[in-house]
N, C-alpha and C positions, 0 to 999 in steps of 0.2 A: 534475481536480485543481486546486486553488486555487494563485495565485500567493504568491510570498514572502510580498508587502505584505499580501494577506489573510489568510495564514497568520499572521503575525505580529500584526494586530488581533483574532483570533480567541482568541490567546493572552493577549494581552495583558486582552479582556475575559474570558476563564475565572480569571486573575489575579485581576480585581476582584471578579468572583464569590467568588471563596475571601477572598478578604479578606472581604469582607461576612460570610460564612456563616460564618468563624471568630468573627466577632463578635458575631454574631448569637448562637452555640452557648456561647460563652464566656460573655454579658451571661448566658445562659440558666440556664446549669449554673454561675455564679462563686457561692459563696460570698454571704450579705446579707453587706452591714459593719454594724457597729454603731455605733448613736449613744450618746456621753455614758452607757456603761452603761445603755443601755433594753436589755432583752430582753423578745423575747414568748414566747411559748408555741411560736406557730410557729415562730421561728427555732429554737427547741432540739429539735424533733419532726422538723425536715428529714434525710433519710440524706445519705449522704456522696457526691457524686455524681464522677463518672471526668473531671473537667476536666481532670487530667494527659494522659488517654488523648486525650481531644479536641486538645489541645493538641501533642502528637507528632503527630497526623495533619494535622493542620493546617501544622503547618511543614513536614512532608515535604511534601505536598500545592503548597504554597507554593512549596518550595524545586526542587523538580521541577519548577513552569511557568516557574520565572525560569532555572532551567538552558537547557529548549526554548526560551525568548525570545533565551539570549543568544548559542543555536545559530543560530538565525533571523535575529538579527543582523549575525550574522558570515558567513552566504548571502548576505548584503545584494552585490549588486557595490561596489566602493570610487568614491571620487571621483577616485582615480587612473584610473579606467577611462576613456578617451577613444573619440572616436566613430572612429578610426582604427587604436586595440585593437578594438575590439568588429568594426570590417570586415574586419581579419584574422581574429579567431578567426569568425567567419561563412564566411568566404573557406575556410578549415582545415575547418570542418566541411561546404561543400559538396563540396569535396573527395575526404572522406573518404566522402561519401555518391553521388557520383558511381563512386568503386572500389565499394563496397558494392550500387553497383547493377548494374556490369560483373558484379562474382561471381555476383550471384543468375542474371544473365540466361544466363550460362554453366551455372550450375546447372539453370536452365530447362530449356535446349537438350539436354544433359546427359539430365535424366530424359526428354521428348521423343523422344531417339533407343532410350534404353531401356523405354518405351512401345511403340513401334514393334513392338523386338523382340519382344516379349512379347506383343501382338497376334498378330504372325506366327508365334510358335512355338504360339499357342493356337490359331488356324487350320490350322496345318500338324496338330496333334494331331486336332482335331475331322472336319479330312476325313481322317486314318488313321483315326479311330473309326467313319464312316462305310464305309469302304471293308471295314473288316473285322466288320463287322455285317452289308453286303451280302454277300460273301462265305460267311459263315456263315450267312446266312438262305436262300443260295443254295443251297447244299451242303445243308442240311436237306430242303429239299424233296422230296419223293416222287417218283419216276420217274413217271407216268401212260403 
């Protein structure tokens, strides 16, 4: 996963993309103006094209990546952040990752000894199935 800073140039340039391509589709789809009363032929034979439609999607569009930018910005750490904030909360989350890794190791140990068990009661089964298969294979046999 990309850092804020990239996160935030990456938006910033999907930004200018849409800007572009809004204008691009608007220059496209606008309406000719007319000069001084010149009409031609072609301008009066063009259909009516959905510039409205381009134009809501485009400012959602728009208004949506300047929302994520200004989410992005405000991830930013502040200038208040000192480098004596930042070795506390470092300090806090080794901490926290120190308990985090007592629990697990306890969890370990934990499934380890119920491992154990579970071997030994599948042993303890496998020579009862043993014992009572000789048994029965025993007893089957034909006197000679």
């Amino acid at each position: 996963m990309a850092d804020r800073l990239t996160q935030l140039q990456d938006a910033v340039n999907s930004l200018a993309d849409q800007f572009c391509n809004a204008i691009g589709v608007l220059q496209q789809c606008g309406p000719p103006a007319s000069f001084s009363n010149i009409q031609t032929a072609i301008n009066k034979d063009q259909p009516a094209n959905p510039t409205e439609e381009y134009a809501q999607l485009f400012a959602a569009l728009i208004a949506r990546t300047a929302k994520d930018i200004d989410v992005l910005i405000d991830s930013l750490p502040s200038e208040e952040s000192t480098a004596a904030l930042q070795a506390a909360s470092l300090y806090k989350l080794e901490e926290e990752n120190h308990e985090a890794a007592t629990c697990l190791e306890d969890v370990v140990y934990r499934g380890d000894m119920l491992l154990e068990k579970i071997q030994s009661a599948l042993a303890d089964i496998a020579q009862s199935q043993l014992k009572t298969r000789s048994v029965t294979h025993s007893q089957s046999l034909p006197d000679s």
